[in-house]
PyMOL commands that place a pseudoatom at each C-alpha (Angstrom):
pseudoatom trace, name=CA, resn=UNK, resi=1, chain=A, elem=C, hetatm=0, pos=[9.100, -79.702, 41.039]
pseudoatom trace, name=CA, resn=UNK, resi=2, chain=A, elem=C, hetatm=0, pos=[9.736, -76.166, 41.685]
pseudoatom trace, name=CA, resn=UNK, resi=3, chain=A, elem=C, hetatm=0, pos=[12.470, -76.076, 42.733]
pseudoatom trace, name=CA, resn=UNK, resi=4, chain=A, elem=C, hetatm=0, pos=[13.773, -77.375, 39.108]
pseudoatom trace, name=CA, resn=UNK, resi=5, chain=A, elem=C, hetatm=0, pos=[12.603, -74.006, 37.409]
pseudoatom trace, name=CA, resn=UNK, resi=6, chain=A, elem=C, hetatm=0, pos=[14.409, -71.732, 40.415]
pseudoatom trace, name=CA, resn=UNK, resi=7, chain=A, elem=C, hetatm=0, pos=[17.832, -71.098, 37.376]
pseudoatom trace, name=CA, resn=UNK, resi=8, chain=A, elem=C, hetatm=0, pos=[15.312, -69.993, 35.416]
pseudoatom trace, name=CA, resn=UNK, resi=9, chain=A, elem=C, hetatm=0, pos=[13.702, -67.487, 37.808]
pseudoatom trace, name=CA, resn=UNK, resi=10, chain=A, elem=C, hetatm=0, pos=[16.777, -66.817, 39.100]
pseudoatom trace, name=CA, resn=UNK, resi=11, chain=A, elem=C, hetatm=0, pos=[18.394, -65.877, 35.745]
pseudoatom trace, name=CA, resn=UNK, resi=12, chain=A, elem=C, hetatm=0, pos=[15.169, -63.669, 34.938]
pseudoatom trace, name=CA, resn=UNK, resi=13, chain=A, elem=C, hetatm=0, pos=[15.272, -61.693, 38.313]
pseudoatom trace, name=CA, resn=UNK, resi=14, chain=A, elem=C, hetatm=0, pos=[19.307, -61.429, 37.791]
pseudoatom trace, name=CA, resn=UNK, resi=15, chain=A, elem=C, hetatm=0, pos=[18.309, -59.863, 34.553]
pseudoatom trace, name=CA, resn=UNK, resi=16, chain=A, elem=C, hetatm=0, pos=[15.995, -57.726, 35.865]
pseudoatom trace, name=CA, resn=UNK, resi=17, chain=A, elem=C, hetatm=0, pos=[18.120, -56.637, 39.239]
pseudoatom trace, name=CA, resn=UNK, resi=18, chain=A, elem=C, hetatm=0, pos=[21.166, -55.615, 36.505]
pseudoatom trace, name=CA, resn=UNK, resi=19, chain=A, elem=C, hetatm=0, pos=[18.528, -53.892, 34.291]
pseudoatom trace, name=CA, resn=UNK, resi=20, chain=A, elem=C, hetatm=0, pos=[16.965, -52.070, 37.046]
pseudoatom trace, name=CA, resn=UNK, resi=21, chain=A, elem=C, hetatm=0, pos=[20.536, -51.106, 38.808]
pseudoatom trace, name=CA, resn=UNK, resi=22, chain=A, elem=C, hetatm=0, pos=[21.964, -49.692, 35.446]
pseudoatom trace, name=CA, resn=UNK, resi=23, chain=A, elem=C, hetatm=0, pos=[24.535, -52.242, 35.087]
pseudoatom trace, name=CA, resn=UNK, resi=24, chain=A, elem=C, hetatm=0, pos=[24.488, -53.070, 31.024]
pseudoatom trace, name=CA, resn=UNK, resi=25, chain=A, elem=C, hetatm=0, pos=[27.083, -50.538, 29.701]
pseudoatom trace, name=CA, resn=UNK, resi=26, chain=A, elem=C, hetatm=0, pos=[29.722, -52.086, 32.463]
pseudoatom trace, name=CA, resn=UNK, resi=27, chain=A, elem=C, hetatm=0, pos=[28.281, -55.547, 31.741]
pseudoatom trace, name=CA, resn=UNK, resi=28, chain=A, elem=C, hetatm=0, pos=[27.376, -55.572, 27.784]
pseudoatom trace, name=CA, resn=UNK, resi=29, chain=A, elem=C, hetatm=0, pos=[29.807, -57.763, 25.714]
pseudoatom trace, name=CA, resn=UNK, resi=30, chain=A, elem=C, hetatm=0, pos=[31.854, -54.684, 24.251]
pseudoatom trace, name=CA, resn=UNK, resi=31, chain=A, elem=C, hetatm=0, pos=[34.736, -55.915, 22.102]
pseudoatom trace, name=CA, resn=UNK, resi=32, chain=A, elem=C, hetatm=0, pos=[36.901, -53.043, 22.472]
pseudoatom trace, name=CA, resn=UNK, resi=33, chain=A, elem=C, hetatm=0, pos=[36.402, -53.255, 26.604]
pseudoatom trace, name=CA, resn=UNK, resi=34, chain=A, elem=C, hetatm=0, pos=[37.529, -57.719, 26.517]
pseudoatom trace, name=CA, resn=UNK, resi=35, chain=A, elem=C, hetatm=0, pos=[40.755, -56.857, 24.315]
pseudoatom trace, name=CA, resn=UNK, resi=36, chain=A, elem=C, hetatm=0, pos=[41.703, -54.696, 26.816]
pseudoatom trace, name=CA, resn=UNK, resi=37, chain=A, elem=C, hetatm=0, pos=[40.925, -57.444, 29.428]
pseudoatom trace, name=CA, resn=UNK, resi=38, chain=A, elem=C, hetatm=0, pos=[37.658, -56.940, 30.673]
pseudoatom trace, name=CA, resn=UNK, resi=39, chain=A, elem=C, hetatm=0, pos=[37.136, -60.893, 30.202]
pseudoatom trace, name=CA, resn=UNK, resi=40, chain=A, elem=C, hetatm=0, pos=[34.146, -61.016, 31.767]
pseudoatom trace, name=CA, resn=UNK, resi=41, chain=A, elem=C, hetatm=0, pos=[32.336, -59.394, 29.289]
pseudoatom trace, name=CA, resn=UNK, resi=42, chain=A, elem=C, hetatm=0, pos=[32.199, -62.570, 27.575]
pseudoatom trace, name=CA, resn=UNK, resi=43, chain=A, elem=C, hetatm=0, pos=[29.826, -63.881, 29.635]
pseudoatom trace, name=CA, resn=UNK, resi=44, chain=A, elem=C, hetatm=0, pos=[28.207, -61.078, 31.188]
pseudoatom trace, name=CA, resn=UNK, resi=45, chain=A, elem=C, hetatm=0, pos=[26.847, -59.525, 28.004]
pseudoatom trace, name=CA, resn=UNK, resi=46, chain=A, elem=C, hetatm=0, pos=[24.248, -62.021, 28.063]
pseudoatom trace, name=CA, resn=UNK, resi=47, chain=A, elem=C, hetatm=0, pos=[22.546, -61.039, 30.923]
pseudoatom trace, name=CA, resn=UNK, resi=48, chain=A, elem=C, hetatm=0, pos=[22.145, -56.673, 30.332]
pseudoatom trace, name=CA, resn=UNK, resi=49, chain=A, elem=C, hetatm=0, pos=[19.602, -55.562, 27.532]
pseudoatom trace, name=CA, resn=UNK, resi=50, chain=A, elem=C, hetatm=0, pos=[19.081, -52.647, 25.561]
pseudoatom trace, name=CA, resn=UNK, resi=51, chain=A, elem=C, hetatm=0, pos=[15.497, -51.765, 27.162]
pseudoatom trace, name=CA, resn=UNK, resi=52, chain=A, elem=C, hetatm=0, pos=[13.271, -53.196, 29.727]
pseudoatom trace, name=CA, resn=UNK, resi=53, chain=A, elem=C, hetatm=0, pos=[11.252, -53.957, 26.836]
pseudoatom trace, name=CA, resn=UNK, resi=54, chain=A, elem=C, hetatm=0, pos=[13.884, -55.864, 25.458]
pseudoatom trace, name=CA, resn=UNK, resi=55, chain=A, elem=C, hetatm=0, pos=[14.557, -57.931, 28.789]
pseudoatom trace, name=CA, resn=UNK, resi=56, chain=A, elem=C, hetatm=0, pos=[10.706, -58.846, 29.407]
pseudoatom trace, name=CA, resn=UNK, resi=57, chain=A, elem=C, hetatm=0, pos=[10.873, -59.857, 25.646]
pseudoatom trace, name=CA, resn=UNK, resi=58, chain=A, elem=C, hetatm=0, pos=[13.838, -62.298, 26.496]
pseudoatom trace, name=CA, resn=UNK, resi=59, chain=A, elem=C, hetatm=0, pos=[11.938, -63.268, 29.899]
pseudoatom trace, name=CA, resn=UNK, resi=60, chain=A, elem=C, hetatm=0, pos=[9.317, -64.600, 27.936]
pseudoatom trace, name=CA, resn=UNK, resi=61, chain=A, elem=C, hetatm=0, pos=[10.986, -66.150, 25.912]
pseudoatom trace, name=CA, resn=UNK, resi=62, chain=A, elem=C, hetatm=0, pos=[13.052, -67.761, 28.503]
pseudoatom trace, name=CA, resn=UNK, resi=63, chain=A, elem=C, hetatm=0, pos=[9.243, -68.751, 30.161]
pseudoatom trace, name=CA, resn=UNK, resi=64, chain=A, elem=C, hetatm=0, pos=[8.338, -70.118, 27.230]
pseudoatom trace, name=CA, resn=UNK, resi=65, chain=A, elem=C, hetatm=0, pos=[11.510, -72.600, 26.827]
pseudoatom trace, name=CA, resn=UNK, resi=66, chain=A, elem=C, hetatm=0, pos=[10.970, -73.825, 30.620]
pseudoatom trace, name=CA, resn=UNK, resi=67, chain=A, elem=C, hetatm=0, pos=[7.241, -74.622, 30.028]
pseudoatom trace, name=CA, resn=UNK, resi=68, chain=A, elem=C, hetatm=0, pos=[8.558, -76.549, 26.738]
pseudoatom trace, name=CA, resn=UNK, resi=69, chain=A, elem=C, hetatm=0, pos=[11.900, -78.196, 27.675]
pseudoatom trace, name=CA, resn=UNK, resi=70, chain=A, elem=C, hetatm=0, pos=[13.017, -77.441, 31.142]
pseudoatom trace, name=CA, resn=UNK, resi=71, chain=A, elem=C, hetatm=0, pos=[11.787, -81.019, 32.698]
pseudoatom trace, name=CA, resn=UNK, resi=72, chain=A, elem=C, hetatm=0, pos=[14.208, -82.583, 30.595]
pseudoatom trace, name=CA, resn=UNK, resi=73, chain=A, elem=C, hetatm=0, pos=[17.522, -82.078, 31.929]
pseudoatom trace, name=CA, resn=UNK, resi=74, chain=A, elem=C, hetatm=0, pos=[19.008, -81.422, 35.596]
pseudoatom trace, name=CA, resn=UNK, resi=75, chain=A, elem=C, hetatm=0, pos=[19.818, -77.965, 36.932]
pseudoatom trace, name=CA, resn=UNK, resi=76, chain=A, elem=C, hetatm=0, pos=[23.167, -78.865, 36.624]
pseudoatom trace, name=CA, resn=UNK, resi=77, chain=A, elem=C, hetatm=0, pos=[23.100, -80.219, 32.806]
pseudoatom trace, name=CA, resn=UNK, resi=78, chain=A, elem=C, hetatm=0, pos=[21.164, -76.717, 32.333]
pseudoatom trace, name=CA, resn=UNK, resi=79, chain=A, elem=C, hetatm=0, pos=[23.629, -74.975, 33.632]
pseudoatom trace, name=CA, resn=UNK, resi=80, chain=A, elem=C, hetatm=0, pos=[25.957, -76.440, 32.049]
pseudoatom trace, name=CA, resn=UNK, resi=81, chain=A, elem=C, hetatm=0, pos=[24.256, -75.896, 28.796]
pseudoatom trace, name=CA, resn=UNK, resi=82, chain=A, elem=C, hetatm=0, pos=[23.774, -72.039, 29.853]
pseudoatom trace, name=CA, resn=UNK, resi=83, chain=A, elem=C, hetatm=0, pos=[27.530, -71.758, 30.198]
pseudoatom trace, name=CA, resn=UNK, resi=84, chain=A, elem=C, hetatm=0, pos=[28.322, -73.678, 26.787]
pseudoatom trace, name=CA, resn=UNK, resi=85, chain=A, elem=C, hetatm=0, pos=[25.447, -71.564, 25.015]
pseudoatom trace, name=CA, resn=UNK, resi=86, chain=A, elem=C, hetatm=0, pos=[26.975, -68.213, 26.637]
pseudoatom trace, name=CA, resn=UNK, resi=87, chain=A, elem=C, hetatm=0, pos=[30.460, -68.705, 25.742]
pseudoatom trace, name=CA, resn=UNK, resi=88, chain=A, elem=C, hetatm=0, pos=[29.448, -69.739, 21.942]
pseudoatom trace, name=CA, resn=UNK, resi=89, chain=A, elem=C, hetatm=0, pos=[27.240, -66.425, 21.756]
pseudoatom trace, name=CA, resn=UNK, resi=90, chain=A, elem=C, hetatm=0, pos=[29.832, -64.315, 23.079]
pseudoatom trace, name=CA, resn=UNK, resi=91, chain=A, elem=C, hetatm=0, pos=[32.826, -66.179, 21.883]
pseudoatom trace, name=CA, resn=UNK, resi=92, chain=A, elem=C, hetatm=0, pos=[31.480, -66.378, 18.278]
pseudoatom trace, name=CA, resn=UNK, resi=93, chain=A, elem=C, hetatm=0, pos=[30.821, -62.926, 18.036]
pseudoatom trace, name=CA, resn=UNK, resi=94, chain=A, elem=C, hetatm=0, pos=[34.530, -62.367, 19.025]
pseudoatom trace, name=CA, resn=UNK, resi=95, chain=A, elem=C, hetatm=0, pos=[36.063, -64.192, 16.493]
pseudoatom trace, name=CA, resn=UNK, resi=96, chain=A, elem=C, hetatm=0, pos=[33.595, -64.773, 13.906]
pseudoatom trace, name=CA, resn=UNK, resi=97, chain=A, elem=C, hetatm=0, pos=[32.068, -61.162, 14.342]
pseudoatom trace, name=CA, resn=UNK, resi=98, chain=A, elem=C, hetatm=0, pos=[34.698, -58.893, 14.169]
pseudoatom trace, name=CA, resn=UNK, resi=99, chain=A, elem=C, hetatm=0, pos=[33.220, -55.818, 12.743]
pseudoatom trace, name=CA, resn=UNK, resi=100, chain=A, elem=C, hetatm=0, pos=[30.186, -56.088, 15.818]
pseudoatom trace, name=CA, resn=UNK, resi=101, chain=A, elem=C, hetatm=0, pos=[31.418, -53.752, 18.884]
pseudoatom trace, name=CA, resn=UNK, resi=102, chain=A, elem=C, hetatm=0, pos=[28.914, -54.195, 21.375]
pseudoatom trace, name=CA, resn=UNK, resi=103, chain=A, elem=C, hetatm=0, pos=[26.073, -57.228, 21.899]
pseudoatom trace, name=CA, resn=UNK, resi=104, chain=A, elem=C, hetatm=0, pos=[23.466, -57.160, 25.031]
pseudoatom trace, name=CA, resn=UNK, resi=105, chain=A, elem=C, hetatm=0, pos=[20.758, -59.976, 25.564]
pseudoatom trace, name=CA, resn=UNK, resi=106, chain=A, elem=C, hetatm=0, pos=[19.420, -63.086, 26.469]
pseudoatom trace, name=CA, resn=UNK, resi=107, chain=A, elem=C, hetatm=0, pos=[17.704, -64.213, 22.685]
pseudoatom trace, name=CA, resn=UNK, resi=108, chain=A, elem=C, hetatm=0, pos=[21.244, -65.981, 21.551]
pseudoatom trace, name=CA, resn=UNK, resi=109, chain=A, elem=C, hetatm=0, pos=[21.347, -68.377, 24.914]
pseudoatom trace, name=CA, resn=UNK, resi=110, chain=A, elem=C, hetatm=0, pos=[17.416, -68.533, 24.911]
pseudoatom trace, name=CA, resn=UNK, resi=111, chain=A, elem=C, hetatm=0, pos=[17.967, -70.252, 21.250]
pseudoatom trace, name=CA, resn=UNK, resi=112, chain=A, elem=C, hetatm=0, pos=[20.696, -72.447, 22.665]
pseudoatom trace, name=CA, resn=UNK, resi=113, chain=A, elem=C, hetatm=0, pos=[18.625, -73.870, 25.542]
pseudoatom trace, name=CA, resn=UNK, resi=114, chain=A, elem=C, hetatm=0, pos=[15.386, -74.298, 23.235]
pseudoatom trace, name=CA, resn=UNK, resi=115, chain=A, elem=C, hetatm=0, pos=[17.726, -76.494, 20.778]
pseudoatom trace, name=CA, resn=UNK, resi=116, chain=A, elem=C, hetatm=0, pos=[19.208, -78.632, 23.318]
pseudoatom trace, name=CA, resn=UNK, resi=117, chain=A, elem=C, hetatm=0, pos=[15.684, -79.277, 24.738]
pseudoatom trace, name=CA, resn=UNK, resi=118, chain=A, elem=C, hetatm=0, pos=[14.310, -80.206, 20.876]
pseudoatom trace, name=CA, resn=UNK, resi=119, chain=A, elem=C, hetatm=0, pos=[17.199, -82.932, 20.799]
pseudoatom trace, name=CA, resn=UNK, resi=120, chain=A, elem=C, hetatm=0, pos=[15.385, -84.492, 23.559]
pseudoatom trace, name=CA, resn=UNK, resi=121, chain=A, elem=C, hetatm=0, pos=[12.124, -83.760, 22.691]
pseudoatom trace, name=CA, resn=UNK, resi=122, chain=A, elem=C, hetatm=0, pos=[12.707, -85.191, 19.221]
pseudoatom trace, name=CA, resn=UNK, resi=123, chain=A, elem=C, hetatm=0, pos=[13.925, -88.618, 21.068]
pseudoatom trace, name=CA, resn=UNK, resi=124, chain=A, elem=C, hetatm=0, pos=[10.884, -89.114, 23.385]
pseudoatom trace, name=CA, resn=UNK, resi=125, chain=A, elem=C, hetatm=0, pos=[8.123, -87.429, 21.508]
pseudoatom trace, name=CA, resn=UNK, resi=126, chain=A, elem=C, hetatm=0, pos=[9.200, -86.918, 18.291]
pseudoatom trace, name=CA, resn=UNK, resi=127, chain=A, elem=C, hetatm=0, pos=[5.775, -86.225, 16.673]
pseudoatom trace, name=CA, resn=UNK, resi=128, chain=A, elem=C, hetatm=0, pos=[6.320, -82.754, 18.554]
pseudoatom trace, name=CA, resn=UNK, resi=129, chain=A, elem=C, hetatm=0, pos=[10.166, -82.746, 18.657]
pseudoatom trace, name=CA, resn=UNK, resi=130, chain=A, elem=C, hetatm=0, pos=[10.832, -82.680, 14.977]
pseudoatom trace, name=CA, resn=UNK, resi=131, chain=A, elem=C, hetatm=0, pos=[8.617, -80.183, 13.934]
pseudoatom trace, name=CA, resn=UNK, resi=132, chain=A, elem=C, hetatm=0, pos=[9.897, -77.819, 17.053]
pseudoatom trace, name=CA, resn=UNK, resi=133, chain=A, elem=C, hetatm=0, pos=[13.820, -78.730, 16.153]
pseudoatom trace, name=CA, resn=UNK, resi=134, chain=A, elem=C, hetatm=0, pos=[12.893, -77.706, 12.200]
pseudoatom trace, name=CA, resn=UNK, resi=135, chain=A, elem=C, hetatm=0, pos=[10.913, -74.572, 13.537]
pseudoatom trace, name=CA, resn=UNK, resi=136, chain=A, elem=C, hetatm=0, pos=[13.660, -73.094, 15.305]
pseudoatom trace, name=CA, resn=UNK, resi=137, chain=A, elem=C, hetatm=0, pos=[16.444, -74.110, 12.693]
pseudoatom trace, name=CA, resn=UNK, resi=138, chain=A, elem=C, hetatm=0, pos=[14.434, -72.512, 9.884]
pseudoatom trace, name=CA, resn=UNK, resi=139, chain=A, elem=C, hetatm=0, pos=[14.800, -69.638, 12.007]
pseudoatom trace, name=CA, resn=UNK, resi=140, chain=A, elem=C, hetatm=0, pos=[18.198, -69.500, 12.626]
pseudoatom trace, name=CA, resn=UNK, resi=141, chain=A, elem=C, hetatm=0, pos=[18.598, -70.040, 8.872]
pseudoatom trace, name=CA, resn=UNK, resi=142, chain=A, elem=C, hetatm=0, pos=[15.687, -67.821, 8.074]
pseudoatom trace, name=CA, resn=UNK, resi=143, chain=A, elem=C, hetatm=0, pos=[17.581, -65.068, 10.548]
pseudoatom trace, name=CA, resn=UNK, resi=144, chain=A, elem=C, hetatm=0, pos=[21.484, -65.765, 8.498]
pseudoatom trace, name=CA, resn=UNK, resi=145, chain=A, elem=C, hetatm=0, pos=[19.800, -65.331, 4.725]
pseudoatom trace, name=CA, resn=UNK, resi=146, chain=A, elem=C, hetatm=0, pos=[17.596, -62.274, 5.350]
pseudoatom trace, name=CA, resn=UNK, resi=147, chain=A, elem=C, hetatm=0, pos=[17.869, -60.636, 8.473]
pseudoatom trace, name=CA, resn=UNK, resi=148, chain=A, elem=C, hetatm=0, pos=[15.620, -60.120, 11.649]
pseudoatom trace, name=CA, resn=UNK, resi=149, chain=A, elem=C, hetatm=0, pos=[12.463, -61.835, 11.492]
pseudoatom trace, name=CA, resn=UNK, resi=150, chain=A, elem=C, hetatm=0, pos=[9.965, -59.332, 11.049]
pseudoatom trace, name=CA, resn=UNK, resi=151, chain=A, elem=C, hetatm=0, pos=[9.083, -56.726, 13.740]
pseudoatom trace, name=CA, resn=UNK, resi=152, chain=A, elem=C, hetatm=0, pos=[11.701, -58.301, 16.290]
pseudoatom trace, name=CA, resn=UNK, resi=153, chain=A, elem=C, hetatm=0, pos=[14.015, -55.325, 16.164]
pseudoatom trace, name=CA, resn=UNK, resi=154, chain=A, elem=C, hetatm=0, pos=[10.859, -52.965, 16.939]
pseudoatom trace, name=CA, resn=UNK, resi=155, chain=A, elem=C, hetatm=0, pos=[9.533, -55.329, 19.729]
pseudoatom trace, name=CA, resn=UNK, resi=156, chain=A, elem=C, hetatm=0, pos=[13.235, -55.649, 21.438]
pseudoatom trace, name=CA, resn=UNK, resi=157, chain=A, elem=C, hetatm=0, pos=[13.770, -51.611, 20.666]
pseudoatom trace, name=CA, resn=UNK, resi=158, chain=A, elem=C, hetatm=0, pos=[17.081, -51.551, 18.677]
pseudoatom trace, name=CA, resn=UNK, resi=159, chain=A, elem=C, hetatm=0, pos=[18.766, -53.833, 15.999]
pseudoatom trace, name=CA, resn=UNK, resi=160, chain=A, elem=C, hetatm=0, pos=[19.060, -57.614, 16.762]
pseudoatom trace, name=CA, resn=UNK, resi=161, chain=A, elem=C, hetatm=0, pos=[22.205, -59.368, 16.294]
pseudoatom trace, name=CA, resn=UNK, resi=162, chain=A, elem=C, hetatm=0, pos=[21.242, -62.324, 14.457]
pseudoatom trace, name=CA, resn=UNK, resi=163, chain=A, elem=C, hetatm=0, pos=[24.569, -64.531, 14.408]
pseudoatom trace, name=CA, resn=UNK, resi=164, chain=A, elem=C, hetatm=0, pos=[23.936, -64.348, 18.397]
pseudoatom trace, name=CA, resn=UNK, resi=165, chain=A, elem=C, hetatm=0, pos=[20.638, -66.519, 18.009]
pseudoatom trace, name=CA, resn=UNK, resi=166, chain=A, elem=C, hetatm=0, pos=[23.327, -68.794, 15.596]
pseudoatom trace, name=CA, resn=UNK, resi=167, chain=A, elem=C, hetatm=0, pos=[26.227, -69.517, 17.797]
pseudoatom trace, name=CA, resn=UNK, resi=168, chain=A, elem=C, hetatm=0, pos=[24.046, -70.104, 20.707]
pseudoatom trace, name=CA, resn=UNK, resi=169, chain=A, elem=C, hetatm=0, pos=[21.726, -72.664, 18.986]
pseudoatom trace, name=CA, resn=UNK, resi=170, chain=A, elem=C, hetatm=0, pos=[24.410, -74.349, 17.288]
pseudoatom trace, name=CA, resn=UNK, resi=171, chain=A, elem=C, hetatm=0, pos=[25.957, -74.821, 20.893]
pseudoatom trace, name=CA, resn=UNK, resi=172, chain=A, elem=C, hetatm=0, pos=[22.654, -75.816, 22.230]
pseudoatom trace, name=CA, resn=UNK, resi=173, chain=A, elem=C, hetatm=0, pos=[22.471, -78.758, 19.423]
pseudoatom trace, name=CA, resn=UNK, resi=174, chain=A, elem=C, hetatm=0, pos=[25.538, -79.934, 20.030]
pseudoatom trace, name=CA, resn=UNK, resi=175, chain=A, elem=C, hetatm=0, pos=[24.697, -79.668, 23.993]
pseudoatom trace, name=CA, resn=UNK, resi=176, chain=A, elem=C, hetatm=0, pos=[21.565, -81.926, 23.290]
pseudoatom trace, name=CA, resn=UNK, resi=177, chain=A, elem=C, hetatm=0, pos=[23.485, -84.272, 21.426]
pseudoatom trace, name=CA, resn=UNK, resi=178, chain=A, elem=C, hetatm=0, pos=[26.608, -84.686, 23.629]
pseudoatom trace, name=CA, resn=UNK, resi=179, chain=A, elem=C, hetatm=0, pos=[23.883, -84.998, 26.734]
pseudoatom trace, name=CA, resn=UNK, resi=180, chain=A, elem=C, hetatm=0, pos=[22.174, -87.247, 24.948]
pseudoatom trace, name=CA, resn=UNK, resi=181, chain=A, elem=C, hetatm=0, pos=[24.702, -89.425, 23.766]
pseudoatom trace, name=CA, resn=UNK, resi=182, chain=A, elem=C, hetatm=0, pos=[26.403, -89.625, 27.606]
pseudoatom trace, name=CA, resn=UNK, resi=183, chain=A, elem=C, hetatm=0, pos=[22.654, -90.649, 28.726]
pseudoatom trace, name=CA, resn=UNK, resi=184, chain=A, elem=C, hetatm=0, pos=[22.379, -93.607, 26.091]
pseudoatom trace, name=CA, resn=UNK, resi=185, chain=A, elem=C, hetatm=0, pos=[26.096, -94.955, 27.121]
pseudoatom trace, name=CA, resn=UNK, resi=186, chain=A, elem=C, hetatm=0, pos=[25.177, -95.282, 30.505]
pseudoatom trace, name=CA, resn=UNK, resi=187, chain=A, elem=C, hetatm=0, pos=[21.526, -96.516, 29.653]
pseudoatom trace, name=CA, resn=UNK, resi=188, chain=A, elem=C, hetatm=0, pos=[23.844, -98.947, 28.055]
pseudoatom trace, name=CA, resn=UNK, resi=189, chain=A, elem=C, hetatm=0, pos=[26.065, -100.066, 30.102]
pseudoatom trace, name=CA, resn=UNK, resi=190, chain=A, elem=C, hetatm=0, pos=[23.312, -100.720, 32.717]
pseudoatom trace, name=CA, resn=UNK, resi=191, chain=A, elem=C, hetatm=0, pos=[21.746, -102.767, 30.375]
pseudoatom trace, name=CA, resn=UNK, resi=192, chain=A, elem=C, hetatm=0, pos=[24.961, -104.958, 29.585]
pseudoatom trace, name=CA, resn=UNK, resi=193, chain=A, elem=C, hetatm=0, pos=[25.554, -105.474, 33.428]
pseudoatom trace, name=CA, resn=UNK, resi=194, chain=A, elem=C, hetatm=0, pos=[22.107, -106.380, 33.992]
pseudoatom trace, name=CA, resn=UNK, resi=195, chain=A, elem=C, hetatm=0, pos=[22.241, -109.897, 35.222]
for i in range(1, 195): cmd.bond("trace and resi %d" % i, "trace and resi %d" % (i + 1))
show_as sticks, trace
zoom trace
């Protein structure tokens, strides 16, 4: 059992290690740095933070979505899910987010990973699931109409890039619905060969 929460531990102390080491300016998503080819930036600008403030904000958060949601997927359908969420935070800032230079943080994927565990949620316990899927996209939508919720750019120590927490979660729904929908076709067709 816990070996199923070591990505998340492992992503934390990652985190940390880079934070620690001094790493975010050469890994921060920094749009001037990926047009010159620095591609990597795309992905690693998820994992540096402005502050360690700002990290243990995102390491909580990241606790808080493995205590919720983490027992419903695979480390591998995680990961996956980690790598779809990343490139949609990253990759929508890029083209949909041209006048942002520079993004660092975890909050964008942490949003991704927290939807794609509502879709399940909302399938096996949806008394809970619904109002957690609504929660976070009232949020998101909360976050695109007026900004920051309040005191989040105080707590995380510098302005937060709302369309981040967007593109991730709208990765992390589809995620949660692609996942799911693979899971019922094969519930499905081991139903139909059932003798």
């Amino acid at each position: 059992m816990l070996k199923h929460y070591l990505l998340p531990a492992l992503i934390i102390a990652t985190s940390t290690m880079l934070e620690l080491l001094g790493f975010t300016e050469l890994w921060q998503y920094d749009r001037v740095a990926i047009e010159s080819g620095e591609y990597w930036r795309l992905l690693s600008g998820n994992f540096v933070h402005l502050s360690l403030n700002h990290l243990l904000l995102n390491a909580a958060g990241f606790l808080l979505v493995a205590a919720l949601v983490w027992r419903y997927y695979t480390t591998k359908e995680w990961l996956l899910i980690l790598l779809v969420s990343s490139l949609a935070v990253c990759g929508g800032l890029y083209l949909l987010t041209p006048e942002l230079r520079w993004y660092v943080g975890l909050s964008g994927i942490l949003h991704g990973l927290l939807l794609a565990g509502a879709c399940v949620e909302v399938q096996r316990y949806p008394h809970t699931g619904w109002p957690l899927l609504l929660l976070v996209v009232a949020k998101l939508l909360y976050e695109q109409f007026y900004g920051s919720m309040p005191g989040s750019e105080w707590a995380a120590g510098g302005h937060v890039v709302v369309e981040s927490h967007l593109y991730g979660g709208a990765a992390g729904l589809l995620m949660g619905w692609w996942l799911g929908f693979r899971a019922k076709i094969g519930a499905d067709a081991e139903y139909s060969s059932d003798p």
